[in-house]
KEFI-799166 format. One record per residue (C-alpha): residue in three letters; x negated, y negated, z negated. Coordinates in steps of 0.1 Angstrom, whole numbers, plus 5000, padded with zeros to 4 digits. Each point is the difference from the previous one (the first is absolute). Layout:
! KEFI-799166
type = ALA&u = X&v = Y&w = Z
...
END
This chain:
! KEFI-799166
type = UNK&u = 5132&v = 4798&w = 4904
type = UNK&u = 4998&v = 5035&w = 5004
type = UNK&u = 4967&v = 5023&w = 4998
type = UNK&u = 4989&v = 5031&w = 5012
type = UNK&u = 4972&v = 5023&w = 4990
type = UNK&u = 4994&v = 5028&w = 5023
type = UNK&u = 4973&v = 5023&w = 4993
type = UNK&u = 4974&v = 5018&w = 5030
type = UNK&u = 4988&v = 5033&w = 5005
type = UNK&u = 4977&v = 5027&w = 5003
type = UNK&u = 5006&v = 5028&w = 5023
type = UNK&u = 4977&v = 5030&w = 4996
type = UNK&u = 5018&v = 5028&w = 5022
type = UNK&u = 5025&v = 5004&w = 5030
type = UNK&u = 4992&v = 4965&w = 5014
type = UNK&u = 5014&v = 4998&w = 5035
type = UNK&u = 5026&v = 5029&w = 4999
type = UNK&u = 5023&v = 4970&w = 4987
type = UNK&u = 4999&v = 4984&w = 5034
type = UNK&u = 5036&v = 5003&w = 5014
type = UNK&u = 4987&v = 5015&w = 5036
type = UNK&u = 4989&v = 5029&w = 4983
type = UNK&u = 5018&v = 5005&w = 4966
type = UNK&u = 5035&v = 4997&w = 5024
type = UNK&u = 4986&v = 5033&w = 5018
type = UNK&u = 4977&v = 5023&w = 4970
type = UNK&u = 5010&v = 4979&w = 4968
type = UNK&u = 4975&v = 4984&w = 4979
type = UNK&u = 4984&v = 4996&w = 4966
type = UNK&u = 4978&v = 4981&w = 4980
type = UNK&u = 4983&v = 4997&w = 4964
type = UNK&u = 4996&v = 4959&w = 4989
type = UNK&u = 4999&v = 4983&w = 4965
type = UNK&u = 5012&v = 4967&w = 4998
type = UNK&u = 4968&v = 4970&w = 4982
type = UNK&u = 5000&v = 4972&w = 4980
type = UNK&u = 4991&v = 4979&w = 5026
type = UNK&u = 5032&v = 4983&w = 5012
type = UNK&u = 5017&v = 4975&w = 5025
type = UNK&u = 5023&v = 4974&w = 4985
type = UNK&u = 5024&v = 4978&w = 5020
type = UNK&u = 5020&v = 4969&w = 4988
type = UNK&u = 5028&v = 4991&w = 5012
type = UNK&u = 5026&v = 4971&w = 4996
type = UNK&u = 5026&v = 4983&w = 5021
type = UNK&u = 4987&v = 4966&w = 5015
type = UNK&u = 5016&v = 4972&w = 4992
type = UNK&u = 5015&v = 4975&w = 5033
type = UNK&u = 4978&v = 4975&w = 4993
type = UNK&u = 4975&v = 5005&w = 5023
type = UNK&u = 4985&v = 5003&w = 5040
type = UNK&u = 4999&v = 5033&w = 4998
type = UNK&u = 5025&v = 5031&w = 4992
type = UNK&u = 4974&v = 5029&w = 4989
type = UNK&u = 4961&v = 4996&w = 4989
type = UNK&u = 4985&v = 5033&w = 4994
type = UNK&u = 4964&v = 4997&w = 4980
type = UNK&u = 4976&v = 5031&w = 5007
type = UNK&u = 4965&v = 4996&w = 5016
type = UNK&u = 5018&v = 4970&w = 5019
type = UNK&u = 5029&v = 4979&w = 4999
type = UNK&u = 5028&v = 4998&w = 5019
type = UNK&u = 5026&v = 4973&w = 5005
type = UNK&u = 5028&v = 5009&w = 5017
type = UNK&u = 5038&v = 4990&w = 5008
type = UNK&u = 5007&v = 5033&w = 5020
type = UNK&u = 4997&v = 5038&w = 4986
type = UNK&u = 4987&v = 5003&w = 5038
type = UNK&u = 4973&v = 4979&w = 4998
type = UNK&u = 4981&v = 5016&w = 4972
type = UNK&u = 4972&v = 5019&w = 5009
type = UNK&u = 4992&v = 5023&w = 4971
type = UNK&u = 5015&v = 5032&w = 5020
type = UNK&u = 5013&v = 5017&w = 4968
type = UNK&u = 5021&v = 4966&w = 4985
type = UNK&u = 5013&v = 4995&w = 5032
type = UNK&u = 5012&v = 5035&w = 5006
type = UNK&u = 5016&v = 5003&w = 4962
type = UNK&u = 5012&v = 4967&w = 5001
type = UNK&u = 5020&v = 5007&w = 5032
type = UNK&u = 5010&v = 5034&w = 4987
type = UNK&u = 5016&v = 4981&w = 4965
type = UNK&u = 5015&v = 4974&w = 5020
type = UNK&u = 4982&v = 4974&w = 4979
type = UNK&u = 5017&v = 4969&w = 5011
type = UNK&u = 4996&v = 4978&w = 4974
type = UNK&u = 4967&v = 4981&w = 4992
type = UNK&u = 4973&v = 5019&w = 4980
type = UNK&u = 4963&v = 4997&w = 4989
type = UNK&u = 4978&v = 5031&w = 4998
type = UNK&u = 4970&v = 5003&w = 4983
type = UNK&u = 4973&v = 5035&w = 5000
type = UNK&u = 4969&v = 5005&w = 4976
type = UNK&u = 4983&v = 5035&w = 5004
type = UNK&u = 4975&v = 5015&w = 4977
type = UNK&u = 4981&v = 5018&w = 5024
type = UNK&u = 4988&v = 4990&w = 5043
type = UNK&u = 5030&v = 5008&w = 5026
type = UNK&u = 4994&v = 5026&w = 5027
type = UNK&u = 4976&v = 5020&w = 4976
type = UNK&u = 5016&v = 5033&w = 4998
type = UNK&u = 5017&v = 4993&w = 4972
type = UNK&u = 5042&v = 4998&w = 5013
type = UNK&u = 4998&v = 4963&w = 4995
type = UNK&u = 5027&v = 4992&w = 5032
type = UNK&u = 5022&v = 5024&w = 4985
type = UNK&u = 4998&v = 4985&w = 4963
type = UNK&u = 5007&v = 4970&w = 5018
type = UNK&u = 5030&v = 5009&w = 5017
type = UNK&u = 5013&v = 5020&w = 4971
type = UNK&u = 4992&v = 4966&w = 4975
type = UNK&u = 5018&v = 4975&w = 5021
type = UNK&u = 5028&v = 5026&w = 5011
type = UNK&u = 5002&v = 5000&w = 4961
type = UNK&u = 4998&v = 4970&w = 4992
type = UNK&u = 5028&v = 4984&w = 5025
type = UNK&u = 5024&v = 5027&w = 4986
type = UNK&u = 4997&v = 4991&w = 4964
type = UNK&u = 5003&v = 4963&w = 5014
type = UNK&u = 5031&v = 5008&w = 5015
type = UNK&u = 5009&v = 5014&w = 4962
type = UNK&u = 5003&v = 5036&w = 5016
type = UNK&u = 4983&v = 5031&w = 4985
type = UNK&u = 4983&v = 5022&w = 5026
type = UNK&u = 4990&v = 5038&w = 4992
type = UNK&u = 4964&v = 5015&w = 5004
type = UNK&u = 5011&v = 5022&w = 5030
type = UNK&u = 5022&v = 4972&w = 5019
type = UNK&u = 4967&v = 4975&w = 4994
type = UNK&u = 4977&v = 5023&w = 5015
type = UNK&u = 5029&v = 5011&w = 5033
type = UNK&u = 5000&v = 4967&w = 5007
type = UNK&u = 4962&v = 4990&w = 4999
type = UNK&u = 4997&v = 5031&w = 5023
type = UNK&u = 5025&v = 4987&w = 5022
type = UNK&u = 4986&v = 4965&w = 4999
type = UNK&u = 4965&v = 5011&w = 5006
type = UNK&u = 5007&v = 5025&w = 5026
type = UNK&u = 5036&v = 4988&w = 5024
type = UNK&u = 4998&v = 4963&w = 4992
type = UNK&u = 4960&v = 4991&w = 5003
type = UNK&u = 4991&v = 5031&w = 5021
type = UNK&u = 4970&v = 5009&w = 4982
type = UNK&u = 4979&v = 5028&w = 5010
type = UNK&u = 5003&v = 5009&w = 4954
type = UNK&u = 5011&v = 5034&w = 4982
type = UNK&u = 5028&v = 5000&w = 4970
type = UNK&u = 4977&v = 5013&w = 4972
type = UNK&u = 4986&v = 4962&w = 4988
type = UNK&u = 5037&v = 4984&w = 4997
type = UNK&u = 5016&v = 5031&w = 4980
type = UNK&u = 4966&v = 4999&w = 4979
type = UNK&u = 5007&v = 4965&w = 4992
type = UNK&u = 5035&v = 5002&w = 4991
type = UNK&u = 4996&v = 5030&w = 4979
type = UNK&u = 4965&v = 4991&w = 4983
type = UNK&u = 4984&v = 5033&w = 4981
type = UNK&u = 4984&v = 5031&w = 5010
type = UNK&u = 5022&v = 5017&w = 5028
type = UNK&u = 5000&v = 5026&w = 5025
type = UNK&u = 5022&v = 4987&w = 5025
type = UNK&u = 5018&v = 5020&w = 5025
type = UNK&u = 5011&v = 4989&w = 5035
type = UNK&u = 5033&v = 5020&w = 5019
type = UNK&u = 5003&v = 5001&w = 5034
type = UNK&u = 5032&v = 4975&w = 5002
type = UNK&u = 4981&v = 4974&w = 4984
type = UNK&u = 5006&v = 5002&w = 4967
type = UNK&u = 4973&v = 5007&w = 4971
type = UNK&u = 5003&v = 5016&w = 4962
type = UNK&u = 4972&v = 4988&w = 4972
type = UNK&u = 4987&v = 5026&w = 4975
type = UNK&u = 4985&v = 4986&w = 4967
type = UNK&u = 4966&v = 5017&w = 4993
type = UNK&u = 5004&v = 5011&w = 4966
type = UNK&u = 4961&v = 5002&w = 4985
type = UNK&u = 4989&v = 5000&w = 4963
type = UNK&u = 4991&v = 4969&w = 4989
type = UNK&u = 4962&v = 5011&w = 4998
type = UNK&u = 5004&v = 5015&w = 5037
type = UNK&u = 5010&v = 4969&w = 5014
type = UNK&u = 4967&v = 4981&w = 4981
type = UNK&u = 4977&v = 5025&w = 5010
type = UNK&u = 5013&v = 4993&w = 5034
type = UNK&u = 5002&v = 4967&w = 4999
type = UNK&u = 4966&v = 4997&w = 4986
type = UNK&u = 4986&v = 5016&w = 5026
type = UNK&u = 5010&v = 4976&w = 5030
type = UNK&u = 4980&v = 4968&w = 5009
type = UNK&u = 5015&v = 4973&w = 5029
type = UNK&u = 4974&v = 4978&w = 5017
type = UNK&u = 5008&v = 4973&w = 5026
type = UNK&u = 4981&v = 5004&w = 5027
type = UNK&u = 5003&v = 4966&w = 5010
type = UNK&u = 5016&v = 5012&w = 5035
type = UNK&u = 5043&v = 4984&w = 5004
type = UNK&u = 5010&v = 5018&w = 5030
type = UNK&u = 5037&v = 5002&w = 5021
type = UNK&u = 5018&v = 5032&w = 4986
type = UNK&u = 5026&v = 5003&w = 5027
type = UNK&u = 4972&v = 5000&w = 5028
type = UNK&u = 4984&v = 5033&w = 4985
type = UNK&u = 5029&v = 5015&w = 4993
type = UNK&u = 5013&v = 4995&w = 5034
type = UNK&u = 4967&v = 5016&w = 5016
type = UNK&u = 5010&v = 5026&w = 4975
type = UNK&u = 5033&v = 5005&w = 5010
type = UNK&u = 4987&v = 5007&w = 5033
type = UNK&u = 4983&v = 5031&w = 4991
type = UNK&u = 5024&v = 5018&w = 4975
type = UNK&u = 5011&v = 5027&w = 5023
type = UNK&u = 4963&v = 5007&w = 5009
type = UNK&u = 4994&v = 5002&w = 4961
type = UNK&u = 5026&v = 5023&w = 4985
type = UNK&u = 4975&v = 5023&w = 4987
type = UNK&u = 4985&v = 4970&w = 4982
type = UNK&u = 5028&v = 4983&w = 4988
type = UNK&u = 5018&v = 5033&w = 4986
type = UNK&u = 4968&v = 5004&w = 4978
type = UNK&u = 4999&v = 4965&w = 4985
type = UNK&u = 5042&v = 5013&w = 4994
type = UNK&u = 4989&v = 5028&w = 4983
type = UNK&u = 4971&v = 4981&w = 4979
type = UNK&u = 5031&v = 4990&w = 4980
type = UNK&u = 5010&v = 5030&w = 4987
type = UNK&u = 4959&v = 5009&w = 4996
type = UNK&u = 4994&v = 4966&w = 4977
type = UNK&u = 5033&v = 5003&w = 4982
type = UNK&u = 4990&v = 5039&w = 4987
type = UNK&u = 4962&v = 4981&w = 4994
type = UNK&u = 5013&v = 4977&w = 4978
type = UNK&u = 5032&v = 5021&w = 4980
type = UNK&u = 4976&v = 5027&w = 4996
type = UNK&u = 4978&v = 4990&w = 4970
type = UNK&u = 4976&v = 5032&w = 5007
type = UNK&u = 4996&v = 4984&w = 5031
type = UNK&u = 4969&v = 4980&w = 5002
type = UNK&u = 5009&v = 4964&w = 5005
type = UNK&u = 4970&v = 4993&w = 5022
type = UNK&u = 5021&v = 5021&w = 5027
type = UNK&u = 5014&v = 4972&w = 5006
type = UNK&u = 4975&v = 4979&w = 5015
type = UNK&u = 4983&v = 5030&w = 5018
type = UNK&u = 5038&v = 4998&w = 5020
type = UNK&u = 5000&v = 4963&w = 5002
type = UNK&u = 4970&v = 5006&w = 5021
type = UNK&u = 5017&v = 5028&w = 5021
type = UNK&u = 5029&v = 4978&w = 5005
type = UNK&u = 4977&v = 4973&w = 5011
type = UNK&u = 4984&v = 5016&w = 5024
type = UNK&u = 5030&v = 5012&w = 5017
type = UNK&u = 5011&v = 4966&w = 5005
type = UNK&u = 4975&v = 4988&w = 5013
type = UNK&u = 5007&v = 5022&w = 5029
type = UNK&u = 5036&v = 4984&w = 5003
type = UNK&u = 4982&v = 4973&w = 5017
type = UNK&u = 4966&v = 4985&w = 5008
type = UNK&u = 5017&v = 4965&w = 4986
type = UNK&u = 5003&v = 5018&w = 4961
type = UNK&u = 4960&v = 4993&w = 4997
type = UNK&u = 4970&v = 4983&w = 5009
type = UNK&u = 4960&v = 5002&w = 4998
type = UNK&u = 5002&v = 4974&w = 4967
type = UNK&u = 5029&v = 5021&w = 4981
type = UNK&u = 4979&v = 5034&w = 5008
type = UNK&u = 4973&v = 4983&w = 4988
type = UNK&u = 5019&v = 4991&w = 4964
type = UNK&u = 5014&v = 5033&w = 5000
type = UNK&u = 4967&v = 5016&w = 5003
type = UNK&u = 4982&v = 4979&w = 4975
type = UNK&u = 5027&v = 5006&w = 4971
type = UNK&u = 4995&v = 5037&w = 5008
type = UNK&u = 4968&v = 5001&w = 4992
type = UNK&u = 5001&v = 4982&w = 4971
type = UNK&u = 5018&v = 5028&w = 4991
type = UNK&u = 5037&v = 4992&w = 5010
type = UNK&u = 5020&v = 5035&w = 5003
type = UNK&u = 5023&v = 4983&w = 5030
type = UNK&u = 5024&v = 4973&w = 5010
type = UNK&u = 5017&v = 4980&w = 5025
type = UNK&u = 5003&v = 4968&w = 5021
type = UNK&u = 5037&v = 4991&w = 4987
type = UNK&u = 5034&v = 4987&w = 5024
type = UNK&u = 4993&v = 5009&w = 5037
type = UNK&u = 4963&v = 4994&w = 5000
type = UNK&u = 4973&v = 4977&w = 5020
type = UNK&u = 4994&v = 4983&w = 4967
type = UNK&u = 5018&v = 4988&w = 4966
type = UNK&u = 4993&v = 5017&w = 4967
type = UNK&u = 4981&v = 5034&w = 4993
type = UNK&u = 5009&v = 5021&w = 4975
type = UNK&u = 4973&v = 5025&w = 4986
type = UNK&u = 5005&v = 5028&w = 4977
type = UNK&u = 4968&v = 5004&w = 4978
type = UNK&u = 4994&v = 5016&w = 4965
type = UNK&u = 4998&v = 4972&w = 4973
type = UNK&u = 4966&v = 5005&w = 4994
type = UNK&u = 4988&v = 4996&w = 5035
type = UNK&u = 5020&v = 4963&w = 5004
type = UNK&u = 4971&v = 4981&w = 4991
type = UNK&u = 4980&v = 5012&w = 5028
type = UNK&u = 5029&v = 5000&w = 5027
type = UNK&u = 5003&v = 4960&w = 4988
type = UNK&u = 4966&v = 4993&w = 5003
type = UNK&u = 5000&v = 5022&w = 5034
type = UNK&u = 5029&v = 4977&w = 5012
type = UNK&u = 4989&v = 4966&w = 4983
type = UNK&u = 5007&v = 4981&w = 5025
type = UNK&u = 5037&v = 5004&w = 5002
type = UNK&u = 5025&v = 4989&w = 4977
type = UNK&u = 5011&v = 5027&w = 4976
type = UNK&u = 5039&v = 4998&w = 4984
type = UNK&u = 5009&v = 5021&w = 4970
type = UNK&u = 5033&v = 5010&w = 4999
type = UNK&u = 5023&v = 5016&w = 4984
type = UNK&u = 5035&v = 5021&w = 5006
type = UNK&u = 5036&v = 4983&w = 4999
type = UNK&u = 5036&v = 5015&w = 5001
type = UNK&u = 5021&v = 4972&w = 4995
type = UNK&u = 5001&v = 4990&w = 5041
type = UNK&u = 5019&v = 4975&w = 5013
type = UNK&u = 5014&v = 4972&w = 4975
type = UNK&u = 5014&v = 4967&w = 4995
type = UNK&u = 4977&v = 4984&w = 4970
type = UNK&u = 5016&v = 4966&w = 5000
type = UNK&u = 5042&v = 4994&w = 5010
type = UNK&u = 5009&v = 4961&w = 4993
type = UNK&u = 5028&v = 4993&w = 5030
type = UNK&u = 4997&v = 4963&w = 5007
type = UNK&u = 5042&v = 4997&w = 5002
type = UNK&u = 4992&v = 4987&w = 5042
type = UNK&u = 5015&v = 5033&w = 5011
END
């Protein structure tokens, strides 16, 4: 038995300048911390003693005697790429709702990508996990998704990640003070808005309209490099942060009418005045988890503003992708 822990993300600038179409032509970059919150995958080679050849366990089951005939899009695609031949049962246990703005497909792919490697006995670097996630995600499956969730979730930590125009991509540590990183940290607040939505459908209407939205897109690039001097800047005022979260918010929201609807403005507006400084619908938008930047003393009256959606405390990580539990069952 072999299980992975894969950790999900936050991304608070430079969303959509990761999406290949445009980061192959102007580059991209983006500013993401990686969560406690985490995906885990189990793996283990089936024994022959039964009907079927793979059972996969997620919000269904699946019993299956051909890679082919699976249906979860994503274990198809990596079992075909891995040539997984021989019999195996998968299981998935998430902390938080998939397709809620959060990177959970890409922890996914990332977990199980991991986790068949280690079952194989093989050790696979950061980088080459999150190359191949990319490629799974992108060439095998065809989805309409960026690259900044899979190197997020490889990596795991505080990053400023940098996307070249061949294709390739460079991760920055954020160095912070420890008490920098609280203060920031204990300014952000995640609610689920109760709203799971397809990610690759709004990022595809986006993708239509990046060459109509270079001026937009090259200032959520350069909101980077603004939050980065915010936050390793102590004389900076830390609440310049939210007031850009809002900015960068805004602008994407013009990306494409798809990002938001009458009930997230509605949220949105409601933590404001309860005396939110700013925030953003996280992941590609239409619904998922909202992340609000408010002073500590003002959180009791954003959660009573937004008591009727679930609120989840959490907290950075930097450890990223691991295997937490390697017991080869000798079936190999």
């Amino acid at each position: 038995m072999i299980i992975s822990k894969t950790p999900f993300r936050i991304s608070f600038f430079g969303g959509g300048t990761d999406y290949p179409s445009w980061s192959s032509k102007n580059g991209g970059t983006v500013l993401s911390t990686t969560i406690d919150k985490y995906c885990y995958i189990s793996c283990r080679y089936l024994p022959p003693f039964f009907d079927h050849k793979y059972r996969i366990v997620y919000s269904q089951i699946e019993n299956v005697k051909d890679i082919n005939d699976i249906k979860h899009p994503a274990v198809k695609a990596v079992l075909n790429s891995m040539e997984c031949y021989q019999g195996l049962e998968i299981h998935y246990d998430g902390d938080l709702p998939a397709r809620s703005g959060l990177g959970t497909s890409s922890s996914f792919t990332v977990g199980l990508l991991h986790t068949l490697w280690a079952l194989r006995g093989s050790y696979v670097s950061k980088q080459a996990l999150a190359r191949q996630a990319i490629y799974v995600e992108q060439k095998i499956i065809g989805e309409h998704v960026g690259s900044q969730d899979q190197v997020a979730a490889s990596f795991g930590g505080l990053n400023k990640i940098e996307f070249s125009h061949d294709g390739g991509f460079n991760v920055e540590s954020v160095i912070l003070p420890e008490n920098r990183k609280e203060e920031l940290q204990g300014h952000l607040m995640l609610f689920f808005t109760g709203l799971q939505r397809n990610a690759a459908e709004i990022a595809k209407s986006k993708i239509a309209n990046l060459e109509e939205r270079r001026v937009e897109l090259k200032s959520l690039r350069e909101m980077v490099l603004q939050a980065l001097d915010i936050l390793q800047n102590e004389t900076n005022n830390i609440e310049q942060f939210g007031e850009l979260l809002d900015q960068s918010w805004q602008l994407k929201r013009s990306l494409s009418d798809q990002v938001s609807n009458v009930y997230i403005d509605q949220l949105y507006h409601l933590a404001l005045k309860a005396g939110a400084i700013g925030g953003k619908l996280l992941g590609a938008g239409g619904g998922g988890f909202l992340l609000l930047f408010v002073r500590p003393s003002q959180q009791d009256n954003v959660r009573q503003a937004l008591k009727s959606l679930i609120q989840v405390p959490v907290k950075f990580e930097e450890g990223g992708a691991k295997i937490v539990l390697y017991q080869p069952n000798g079936l190999s």
